[in-house]
N, C-alpha and C positions, 0 to 999 in steps of 0.2 A: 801441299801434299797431304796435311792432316784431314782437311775439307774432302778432296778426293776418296782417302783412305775410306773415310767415313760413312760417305753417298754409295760406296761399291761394296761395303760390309754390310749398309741397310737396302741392296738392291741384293742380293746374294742371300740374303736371310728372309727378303719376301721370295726371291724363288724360290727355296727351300720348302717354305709353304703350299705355293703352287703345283710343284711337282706333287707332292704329298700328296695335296687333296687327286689333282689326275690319275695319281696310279693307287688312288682308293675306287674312284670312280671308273675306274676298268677294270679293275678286281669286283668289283658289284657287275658291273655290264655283263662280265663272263656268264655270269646268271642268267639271263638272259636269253630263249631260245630263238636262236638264228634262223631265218631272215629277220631282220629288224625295219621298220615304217615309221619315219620323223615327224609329226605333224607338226605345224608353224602355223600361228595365226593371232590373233586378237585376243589378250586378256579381258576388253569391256566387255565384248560380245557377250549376252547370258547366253547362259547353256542351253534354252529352250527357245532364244532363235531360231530363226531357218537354218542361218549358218549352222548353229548350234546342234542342229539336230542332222543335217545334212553329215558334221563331224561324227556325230556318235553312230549316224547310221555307217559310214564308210570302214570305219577304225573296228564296225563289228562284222561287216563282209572280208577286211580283207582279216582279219583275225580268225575267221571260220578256213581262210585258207592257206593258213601256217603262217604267219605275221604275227611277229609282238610288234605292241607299238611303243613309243616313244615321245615324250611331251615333256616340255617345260615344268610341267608338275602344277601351275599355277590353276586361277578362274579360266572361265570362257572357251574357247574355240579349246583350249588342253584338257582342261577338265571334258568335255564334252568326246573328246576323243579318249580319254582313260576312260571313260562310261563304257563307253561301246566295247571297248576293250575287253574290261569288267565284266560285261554281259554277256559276253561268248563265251566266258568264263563259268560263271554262275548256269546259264543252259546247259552247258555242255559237265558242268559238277564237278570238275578236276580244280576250283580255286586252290586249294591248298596242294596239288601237285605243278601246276603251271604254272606259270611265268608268262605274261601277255602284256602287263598292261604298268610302264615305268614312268618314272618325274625324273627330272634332273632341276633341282630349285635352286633359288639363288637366294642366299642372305640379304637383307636390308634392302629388299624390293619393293618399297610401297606398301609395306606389311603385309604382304602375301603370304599366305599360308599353304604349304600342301595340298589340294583339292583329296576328298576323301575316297576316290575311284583310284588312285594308284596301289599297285601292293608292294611295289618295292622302289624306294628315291631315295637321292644323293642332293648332298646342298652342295653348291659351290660358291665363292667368296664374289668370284670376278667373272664378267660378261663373258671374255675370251675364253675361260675355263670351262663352260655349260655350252659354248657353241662349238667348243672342238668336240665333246663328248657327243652333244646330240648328230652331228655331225658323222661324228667317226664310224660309226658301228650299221649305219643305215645304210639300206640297196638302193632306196627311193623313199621323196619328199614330198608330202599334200601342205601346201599353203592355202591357208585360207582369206581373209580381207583381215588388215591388222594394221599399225602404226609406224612408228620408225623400226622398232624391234623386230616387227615382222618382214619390215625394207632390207633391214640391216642383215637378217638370217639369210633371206632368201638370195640377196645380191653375194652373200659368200659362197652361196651353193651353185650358183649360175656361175662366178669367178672362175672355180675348183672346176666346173664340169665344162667351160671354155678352156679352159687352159690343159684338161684330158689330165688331170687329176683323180679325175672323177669319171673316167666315157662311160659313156651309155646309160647315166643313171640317169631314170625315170623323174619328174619334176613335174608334176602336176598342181596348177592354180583354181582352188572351185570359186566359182563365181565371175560369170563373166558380165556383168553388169561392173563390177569394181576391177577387176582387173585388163579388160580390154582397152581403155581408154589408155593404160601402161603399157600396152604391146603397140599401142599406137604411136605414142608418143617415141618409142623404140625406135620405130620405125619412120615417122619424119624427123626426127632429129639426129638422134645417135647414127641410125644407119645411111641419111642422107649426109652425115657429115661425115662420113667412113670412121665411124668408132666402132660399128658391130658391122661383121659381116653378116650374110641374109643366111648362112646356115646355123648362125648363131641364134636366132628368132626362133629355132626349131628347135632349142635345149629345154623348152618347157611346154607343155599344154595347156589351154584354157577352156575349163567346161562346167557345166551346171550339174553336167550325169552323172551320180555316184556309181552307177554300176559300168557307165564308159573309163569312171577312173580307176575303178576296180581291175577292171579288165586289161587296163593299159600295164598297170604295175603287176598283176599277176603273170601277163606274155611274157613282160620285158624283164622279171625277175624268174621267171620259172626257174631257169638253173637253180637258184638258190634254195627253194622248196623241196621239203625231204619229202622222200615217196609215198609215205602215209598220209601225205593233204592232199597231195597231185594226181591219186588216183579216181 
């Protein structure tokens, strides 16, 4: 019984924490002007890849058209996309009245540190905690080529938007050189085994075009766009 007592005092006391930190990290998000854009992708990637540059050009068109974005806060494909962010910022001269370009970091990541293009982030302790946040607050998702972390993000977002969680959210993959061979494999395996159905293959896109992906998320997000981007 004491054993018991003990394990549910020390699982109660890390929730306690958990919560905490979630309802600091949406008390910051509020900050945030709405529509909100999740980017996912690859921390090795440098920033001055193709990928890399593909990210900061996207994250600066769709920011020019009322999107903040949102990033893990770390290197690579995130950093790359807080740029773009960043820079629509700096053109346009509002940095210190707008809000565009967010981290949501994790402690004891690999010594990661903050990438130096966010202007406002949150650390969080645990995996679950930074994928609910980056998660939550977003209309639509750019994935880019990435690891398990990028598998891991993107297959919750495709879960959530199968299961109508999430409808009609926009889910775009760039790069179809890396990710086509996944829509494949979807597709003879998963779906010839009846695990996806074929309308299911349609919850995401795959393209090279930044300004095709721009276009896809601005239609499918319009609602959410206040009047002064839209006009």
């Amino acid at each position: 019984m004491f054993s018991r007592l003990s394990k549910f005092l020390y699982f109660a006391w890390h929730m306690i924490g958990v919560n905490r930190r979630l309802l600091f990290g949406m008390w910051k998000l509020t900050k945030l002007p709405q529509p909100a854009v999740t980017f996912f992708g690859g921390s090795r990637l440098k920033i001055d890849s193709p990928e890399g540059k593909k990210a900061t050009m996207l994250a600066q068109e769709l920011a020019q058209c009322g999107f903040s974005i949102i990033t893990g806060g770390g290197p690579g494909i995130m950093e790359a996309a807080n740029r773009g962010a960043l820079a629509h910022c700096t053109i346009e001269k509002n940095c210190d009245k707008n809000l565009s370009s967010f981290g949501i970091g994790l402690t004891r990541l690999n010594n990661e540190k903050i990438n130096p293009h966010v202007q406002e982030h949150i650390l969080m302790e645990y995996f679950f905690e930074r994928k609910w946040l980056l998660v939550r607050y977003s209309v639509a998702f750019v994935v880019f080529p990435g690891g398990f972390g990028t598998l891991d993000e993107l297959s919750e977002v495709l879960t959530l938007i199968q299961c109508d969680r999430m409808p009609n959210t926009p889910v775009i993959l760039v790069g179809t050189e890396y990710w086509n061979p996944m829509k494949e494999w979807m597709t003879n395996c998963m779906l010839k085994n009846d695990f996806l159905l074929n309308k299911d293959l349609d919850i995401f896109v795959i393209t090279d075009d930044i300004q095709e992906a721009c276009k896809l998320i601005e239609t499918k997000c319009k609602k959410h766009i206040s009047p002064s981007f839209s006009e």
